[in-house]
C-alpha angles and dihedrals in degrees: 000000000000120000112225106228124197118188108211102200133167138127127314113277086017087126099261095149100043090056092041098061104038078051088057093044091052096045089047094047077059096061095263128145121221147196121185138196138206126201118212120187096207131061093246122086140165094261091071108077100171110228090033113128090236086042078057104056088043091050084041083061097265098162086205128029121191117186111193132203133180091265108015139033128198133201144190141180135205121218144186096224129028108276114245121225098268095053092046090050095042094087097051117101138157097037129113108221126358111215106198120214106214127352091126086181098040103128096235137089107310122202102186119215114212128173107184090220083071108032141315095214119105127233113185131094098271088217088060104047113103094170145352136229111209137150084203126069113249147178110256143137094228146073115291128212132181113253084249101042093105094148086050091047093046091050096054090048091054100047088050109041110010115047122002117255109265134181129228097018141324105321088325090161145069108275120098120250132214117263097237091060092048094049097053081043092059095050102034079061101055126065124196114261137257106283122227144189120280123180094228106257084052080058101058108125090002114118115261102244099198135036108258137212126196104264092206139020114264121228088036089207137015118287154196114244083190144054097247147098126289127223156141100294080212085067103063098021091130101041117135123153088258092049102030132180129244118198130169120253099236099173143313131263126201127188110278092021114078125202103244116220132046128291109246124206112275091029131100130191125220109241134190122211109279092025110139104250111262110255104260093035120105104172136026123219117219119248086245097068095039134063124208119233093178098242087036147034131219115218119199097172137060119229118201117225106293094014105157098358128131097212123203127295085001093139091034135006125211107262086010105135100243093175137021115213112261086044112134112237113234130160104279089042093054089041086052090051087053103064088037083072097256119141098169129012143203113274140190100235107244126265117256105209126192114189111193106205105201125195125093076232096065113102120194100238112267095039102108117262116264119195112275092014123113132204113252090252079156099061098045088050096053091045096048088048090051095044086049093054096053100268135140103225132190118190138194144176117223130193121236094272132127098217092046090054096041089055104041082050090054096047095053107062084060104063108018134055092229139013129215120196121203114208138355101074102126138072098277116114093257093049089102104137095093092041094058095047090050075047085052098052096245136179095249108197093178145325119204120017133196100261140107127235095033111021087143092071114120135177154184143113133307113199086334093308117116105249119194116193102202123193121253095231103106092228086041096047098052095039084054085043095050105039101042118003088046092060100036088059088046088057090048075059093043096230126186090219117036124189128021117331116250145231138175121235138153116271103238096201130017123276126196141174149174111310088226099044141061114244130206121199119185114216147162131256123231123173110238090213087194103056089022096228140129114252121195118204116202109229126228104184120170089226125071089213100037090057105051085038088051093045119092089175145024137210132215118218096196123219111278094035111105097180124001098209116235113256092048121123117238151165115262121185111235116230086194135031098202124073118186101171094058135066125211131034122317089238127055148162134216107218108084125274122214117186111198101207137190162117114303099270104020097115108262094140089050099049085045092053083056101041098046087052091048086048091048088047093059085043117259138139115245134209129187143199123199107194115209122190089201127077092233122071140174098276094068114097112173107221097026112118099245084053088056085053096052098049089050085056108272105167097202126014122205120193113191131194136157099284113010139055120203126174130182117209131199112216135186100234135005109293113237113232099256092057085058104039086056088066089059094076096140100065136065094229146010129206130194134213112211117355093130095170105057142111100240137098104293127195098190111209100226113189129184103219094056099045138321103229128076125244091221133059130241101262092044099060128080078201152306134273103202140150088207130050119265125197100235121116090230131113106284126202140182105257087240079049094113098139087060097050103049082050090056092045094046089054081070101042090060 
């Protein structure tokens, strides 16, 4: 799909941003999703914050910097020439519409902005110009709109660019629509439910309702990670096994009993893993480099201040959000709420589903089998979608009769949130279902959409309550199911991702569809070891069942695309998250990744900076990945005006200049690394800073000063960067031994 793109220009102070972001905030209010850009005239932005580690790569000669968080990741590039409009578009994807801040020459639809304080004189390109905002009357041949019309102006944004004008309701006719427009339809008519209160193990798979923050610090007190003795680190600063270390065993400490006193110079206290560290203590040295004289205790190994210590609030930080509302409970989630100090949590109270199946040849599964009956497959596979997806669901099978379905509709707006129909959604004389809601005085959204399978789909709302008519066709009633019904049940949860979740992966044979309609293939994923990446197979069963059964994936071939070649890359929906006949991550990407690892301190930043400038000197083009564990990074910068973008809603956020692009993207969850590495495609290599649990290639920094002993282990390393031997049979370089290691890196690249 095309995104529909409106440049908003005017002179500087004319209120831009103001309108900008009470726009976003009312588009968003609709059920839109938005990217927005804005346009700076000079090199310098808010994402470069000299001294910072990704400011850093970027300084060191990275082409293309990525900085991760937990719910957002942020990008820039650097280039040789001032990105034009189309380069700096071309990398956003799932919105809905991108209004562009600047760019008064930019050749798209313009809406100036103009504040008579400031200046009456228009800026913009006047073919471009489709409406003005103005708080001064003036002479145009366009629409109008006071400065502080922002429902006028979003209405007039939506009519032209975002669903077609319609009478008598939404679509309440008989022409298809296009999917995209039914889509946004289908979400812009349902609103979250009420939340309610769940003791933590009853919320296990509900919606978080509310953002969260860590009500106490945990750990509550210092501790030890290791069975061990603590002790002042100045104490044992020069301990080797030649030159050990004798102190004095002055008491033990076990988790949840603390050793009273303080710790004095030349004593030690026996600790147990989980013990709070002794007052006076600042490390801990593990049982392996100590022996024990009973008395005594002979250290043959030095511990830097916090070695082996939890320290306080480390997992979770009074006031620290732990959880944003739409999240999906699961069990490290709900383990993370509890030592936060949570004993019960906000909900969204859970769905209550009826699916109404239709047809006197529909058998409920275990009555025998009469001739020219069929078992109700439909309605097991809704309902186990449904259950799946944290849902209370009631089902029923109704004859082809007026007054039973009249009734069952009726019914059912009393006691559930949202109805699915199963069959008799098209034109025959028993496809009653969408007559008796029009009898019935219902909201009709839509009826009929340009899809296959499932153009027979329709929807609106029944007494207030969401109502999906599904076709009967088994391919057409789950690709209904899937593509609207799916995600409006996910907005009654208020989810922060609705729909199937997604993937990229490379199209083995070629796919093609209608120039006019969406099209929907089901396939199947096999990982390509080789090129490590994701491909997905159409599948061409004979039989309907067999191949959605078959199918793990599905592609969409979007209106206006005739044939999508094999060999492209492309976004399948994933009909399961979890893959257990492959190994890896569903996403990845084929230019090496390599992921720099190591203990806070140890010099990572410092070895990347080197090793990117050796890679640039031999020629290649260089791409790096800072990881963040906290939600905040270095590109938000509270005040600016793309911040401003982002808190209205703003779903991705994209800064210009002459020679750079940066974007700043929110996500549901936390990206793995090969989602965002596929997004790397213009440069030969990546490497990452930080990503310590991960399947890729890993150089681990190892540095004397902060510890000794590596994070990984062996036979997870490609090899070490240290300044001090370490005994693992894997390739060891000198930590300025940049040259080494890019030998070593290239290898792989070849």
């Amino acid at each position: 799909m095309t995104i529909p793109m409106i440049t908003f220009v005017g002179r500087s102070n004319s209120g831009k941003t103001t309108l900008l972001v009470k726009l976003i905030a009312e588009l968003k209010r609709r059920g839109y999703r938005i990217a927005t850009i804005k346009h700076h005239s000079h090199s310098a932005f808010e994402a470069d914050q000299p001294g910072k580690d990704s400011y850093r790569h970027a300084e060191a000669g990275s082409e293309h910097v990525m900085v991760i968080a937990p719910h957002k990741m942020a990008s820039y590039r650097t280039y040789e020439h001032e990105p034009s409009l189309e380069e700096i578009v071309a990398g956003v994807a799932g919105v809905d519409i991108l209004l562009i801040e600047g760019y008064k020459q930019a050749p798209s639809p313009t809406i100036e902005v103009v504040r008579a304080a400031n200046s009456l004189d228009l800026v913009g390109r006047p073919e471009y110009r489709i409406a003005i905002a103005t708080d001064a009357p003036l002479e145009a041949d366009v629409p109008m709109f006071a400065l502080n019309d922002i429902m006028g102006i979003a209405d007039f944004i939506e009519a032209r660019f975002l669903r077609p004008a319609v009478r008598n309701g939404p679509h309440a006719g008989h022409t298809l629509i296009d999917f995209d427009t039914a889509y946004r339809l289908t979400l812009a008519h349902i609103a979250p439910l009420p939340d309610e209160s769940a003791a933590l193990l009853a919320a296990c798979g509900r919606i978080l309702a509310e953002d969260l923050d860590a009500l106490v610090d945990s750990p509550s007190v210092n501790a030890s990670l290791k069975d061990g003795y603590a002790v002042r680190s100045v104490d044992i600063a020069g301990a080797t096994p030649d030159h050990p270390v004798r102190l004095r065993i002055a008491g033990t400490a076990a988790a949840g009993q603390a050793w009273a006193g303080d710790l004095q110079p030349g004593a030690t206290i026996r600790v147990l893993t989980g013990a709070p560290l002794p007052h006076g203590a600042d490390a801990i040295v593990s049982s392996e480099f100590a022996t024990d004289e009973g008395d005594t205790v002979v250290v043959t190994n030095h511990a830097e201040p916090s070695r082996n210590v939890l320290a306080r609030g480390s997992d979770t930080s009074r006031g620290q959000r732990i959880a944003s509302a739409g999240t999906l409970l699961q069990p490290p989630v709900l383990g993370l709420l509890a030592a936060a100090g949570y004993e019960r949590v906000p909900v969204v109270r859970r769905p209550r589903v009826a699916i109404l199946a239709t047809g006197d040849e529909v058998l409920a599964p275990g009555q025998p089998l009469q001739p020219g009956k069929l078992y109700a497959s439909n309605l097991v596979t809704l309902a186990a979608w449904c259950v799946s997806n944290g849902m209370s669901v009631t089902t029923a099978l109704v004859p082809d009769r007026a007054e039973d379905i009249r009734a069952r509709l009726l019914a059912a707006t009393q006691e559930h949130d949202a109805i699915l129909t199963s069959g008799g959604a098209w034109k025959g004389e028993r496809d009653l279902v969408v007559r008796l809601l029009d009898d019935l005085g219902w909201e009709k959204v839509y009826h009929r959409v340009r899809i296959g399978p499932g153009k027979a789909v329709g929807f609106g709302l029944l007494r207030g309550k969401p109502v999906f008519c599904l076709p009967g066709g088994p391919p057409s009633n789950l690709m209904a199911f899937l593509q609207f019904a799916l995600p409006g049940l996910h907005r009654l949860q208020n989810r922060l991702h609705l729909g199937l979740p997604r993937a990229f992966a490379r199209l083995a044979a070629p796919v093609g569809g209608p120039a006019d309609w969406t099209q929907f293939v089901y396939g199947r994923l096999h990982l390509n070891a080789g090129a490590h990446l994701l491909e997905f197979h159409p599948l061409r069963e004979k039989s309907r069942l067999q191949e959605m059964a078959g199918a793990d994936a599905l592609l969409m071939i979007p209106a206006g695309t005739e044939l999508i070649p094999a060999g492209a890359i492309v976004e399948v929906q994933l009909l399961s998250e979890n893959r257990h006949d492959m190994k890896g991550d569903p996403v990845m990407s084929n230019i090496p990744v390599v992921c720099i690892v190591g203990r806070s301190k140890s010099g990572r930043t410092t070895l990347v900076e080197k090793l990117i400038r050796e890679l640039k000197r031999r020629g290649y083009r260089v791409g790096t990945v800072k990881h963040h564990s906290h939600p905040g990074f270095e590109v938000d910068q509270p005040g600016k005006d793309t911040w401003r973008h982002a808190q209205a809603g703003s779903d991705h956020v994209v800064i210009a200049a002459p020679d750079k692009i940066a974007s700043i993207r929110r996500v549901d969850s936390e990206p793995g690394l090969d989602e965002i590495s596929s997004g790397m495609t213009d440069v030969d290599v990546i490497l990452t800073e930080g990503y310590l649990r991960t399947g890729r290639l890993r150089i681990e920094v190892v540095r004397a000063a902060r510890s000794t002993e590596p994070i990984c282990t062996a036979d997870e390393l490609l090899a070490l960067a240290t300044d001090v031997a370490v005994p693992y049979a894997v390739p060891q370089f000198a930590l300025d031994d940049a040259t080494g290691l890019v030998d070593l890196i290239e290898g792989l690249m070849q």
